[in-house]
N, C-alpha and C positions, 0 to 999 in steps of 0.2 A: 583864461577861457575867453573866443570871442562871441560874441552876441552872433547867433545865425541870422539873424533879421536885420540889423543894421552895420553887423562887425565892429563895433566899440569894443572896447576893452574893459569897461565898469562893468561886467558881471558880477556879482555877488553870489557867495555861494551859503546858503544856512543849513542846519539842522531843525528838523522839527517830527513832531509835535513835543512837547515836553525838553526838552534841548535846546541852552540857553544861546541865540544867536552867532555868537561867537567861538562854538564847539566847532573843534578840525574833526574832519571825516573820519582819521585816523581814533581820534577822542572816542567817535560814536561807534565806531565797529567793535571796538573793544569792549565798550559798557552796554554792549547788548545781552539780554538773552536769549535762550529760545521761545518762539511767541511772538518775540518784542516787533514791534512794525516800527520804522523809521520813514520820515519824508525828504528828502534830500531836495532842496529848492533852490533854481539858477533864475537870479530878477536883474535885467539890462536897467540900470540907471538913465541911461541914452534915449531909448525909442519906449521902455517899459515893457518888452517882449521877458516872459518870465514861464518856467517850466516847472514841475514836478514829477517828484520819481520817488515812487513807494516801493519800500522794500521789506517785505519780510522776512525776516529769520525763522526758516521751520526746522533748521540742524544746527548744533556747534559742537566740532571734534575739537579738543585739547590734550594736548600731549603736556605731560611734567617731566618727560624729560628724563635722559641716562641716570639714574640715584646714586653711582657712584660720580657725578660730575655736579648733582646738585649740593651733595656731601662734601666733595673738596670744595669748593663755593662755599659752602656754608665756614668750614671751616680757614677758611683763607682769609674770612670778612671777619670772624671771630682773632684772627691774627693781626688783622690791620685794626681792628680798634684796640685791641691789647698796645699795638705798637705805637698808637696814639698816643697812648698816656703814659707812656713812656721816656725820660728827658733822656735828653742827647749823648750825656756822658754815658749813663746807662748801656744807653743802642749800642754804641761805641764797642764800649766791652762784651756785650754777647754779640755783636758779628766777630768781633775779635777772637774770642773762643770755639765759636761757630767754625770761622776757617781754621785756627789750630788743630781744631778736632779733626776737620775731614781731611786736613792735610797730613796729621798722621794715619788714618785711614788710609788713606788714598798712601803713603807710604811702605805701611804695613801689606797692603794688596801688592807693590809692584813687589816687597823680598820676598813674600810667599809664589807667586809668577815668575821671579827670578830663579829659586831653588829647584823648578821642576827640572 
């Protein structure tokens, strides 16, 4: 951002009240609630032209989201750390039976498709 008063480039941008100087905007919009009032503060290091902008939060809509998408997720996370602790030779052998498997599957499906 540039300074509107002198166009430098040293603006500084903070959080306040309560919001430790170093808070990204992204940080404060999310640890908001409803109620909560936020200061958003732009101070020119250059000429010292410096701004505020108060915001209040009077609504926040949240969505959680498809349950059957939060579920496979869930369940995906619960497979990669299963396959965390898993050593390598292990892995090995259940991808190896993994594809055995679907590949007689997968064979079984094309004689039954072939006989029609």
């Amino acid at each position: 951002m540039e300074c509107p008063d002198c166009g430098s480039s040293q603006v500084s941008q903070e959080m306040g009240p309560g919001w430790a100087p170093s808070t990204q905007l992204v940080d404060a919009l999310t640890g908001v609630e409803e109620g909560d009032h936020v200061v958003f503060t732009h101070q020119c290091w250059t000429c010292g032209w410096s701004e505020d902008r108060h915001v209040a939060v009077t609504a926040i809509e949240t969505d959680a989201g498809d349950p059957e998408i939060v579920e496979r997720q869930h369940r995906l996370g619960e497979l990669v750390d299963e396959l965390q602790q898993i050593d390598d030779e292990t892995l090995e052998n259940v991808l190896r039976d993994v594809r055995r498997r679907r590949q007689s599957t997968d064979d079984a499906t094309a004689e039954t498709d072939g006989a029609e």
